[in-house]
C-alpha positions in Angstrom: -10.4 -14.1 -6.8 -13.1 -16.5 -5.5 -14.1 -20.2 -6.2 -17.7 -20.4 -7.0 -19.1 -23.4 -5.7 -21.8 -24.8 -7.6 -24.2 -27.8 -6.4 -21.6 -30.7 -7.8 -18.3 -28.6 -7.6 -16.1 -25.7 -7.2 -14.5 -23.6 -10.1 -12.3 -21.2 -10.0 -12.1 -17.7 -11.6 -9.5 -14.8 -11.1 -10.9 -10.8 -11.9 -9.2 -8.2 -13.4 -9.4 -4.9 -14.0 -9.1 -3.7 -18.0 -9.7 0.0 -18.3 -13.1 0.3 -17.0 -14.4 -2.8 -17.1 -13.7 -6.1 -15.0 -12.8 -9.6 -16.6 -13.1 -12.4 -15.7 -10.6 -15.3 -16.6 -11.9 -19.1 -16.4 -9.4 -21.7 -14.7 -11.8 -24.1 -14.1 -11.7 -26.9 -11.4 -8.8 -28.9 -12.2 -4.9 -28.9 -11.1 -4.6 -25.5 -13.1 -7.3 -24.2 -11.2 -5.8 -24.9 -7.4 -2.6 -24.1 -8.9 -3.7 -20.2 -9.8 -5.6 -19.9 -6.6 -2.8 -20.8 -4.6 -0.5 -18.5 -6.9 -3.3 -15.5 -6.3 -3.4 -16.2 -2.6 0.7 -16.0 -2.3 0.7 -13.1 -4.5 -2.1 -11.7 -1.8 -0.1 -12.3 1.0 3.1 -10.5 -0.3 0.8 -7.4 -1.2 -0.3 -7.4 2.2 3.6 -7.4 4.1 4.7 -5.3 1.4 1.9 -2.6 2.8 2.7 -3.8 6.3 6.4 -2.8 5.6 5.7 0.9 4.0 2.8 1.6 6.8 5.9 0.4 9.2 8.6 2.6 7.6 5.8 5.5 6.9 5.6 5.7 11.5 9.1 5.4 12.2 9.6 8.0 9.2 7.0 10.4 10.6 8.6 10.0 14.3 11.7 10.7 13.5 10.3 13.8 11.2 8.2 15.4 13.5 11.0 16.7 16.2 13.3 17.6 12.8 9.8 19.7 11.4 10.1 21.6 15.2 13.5 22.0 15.2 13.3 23.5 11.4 10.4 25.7 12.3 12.3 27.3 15.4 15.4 27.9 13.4 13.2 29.5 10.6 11.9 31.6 13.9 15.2 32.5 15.0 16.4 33.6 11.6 13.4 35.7 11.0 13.7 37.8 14.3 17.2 38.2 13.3 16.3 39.7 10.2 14.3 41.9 11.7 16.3 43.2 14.7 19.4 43.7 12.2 16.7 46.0 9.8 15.4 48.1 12.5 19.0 49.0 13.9 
């Protein structure tokens, strides 16, 4: 989403993905213009705290997990000897 800056000014053009191929829309130089890349750089910055957030909740998620994946694979342990002492007698 850059501004291209020529030898007398700067314009502005957002990208976009369609399908396979990548658009590109014209805003131009004008109020519009500052007013899209200022919409594209707040929409950039939420993108970025909403990963922040997931990668945040993904760590705390995967540190409460990993004693609960332990504790589930010792019980699974347990009930498998169990299984097999209460076969053989």
């Amino acid at each position: 989403m850059p501004w291209e800056h020529g030898p007398k000014s700067s314009r502005y053009y957002r990208t976009k993905r369609v399908g396979t191929q990548v658009k590109r829309e014209y805003f131009g130089r004008g109020v519009i213009a500052h007013i899209a890349a200022a919409n594209d750089e707040r929409r950039k910055r939420e993108r970025l705290a909403e990963t922040q957030i997931r990668r945040a909740d993904q760590e705390t998620w995967n540190a409460v997990a990993e004693p609960l994946a332990t504790l589930i694979e010792w019980c699974q342990t347990l009930v498998l000897g169990h299984c097999l002492r209460t076969a053989t007698t």
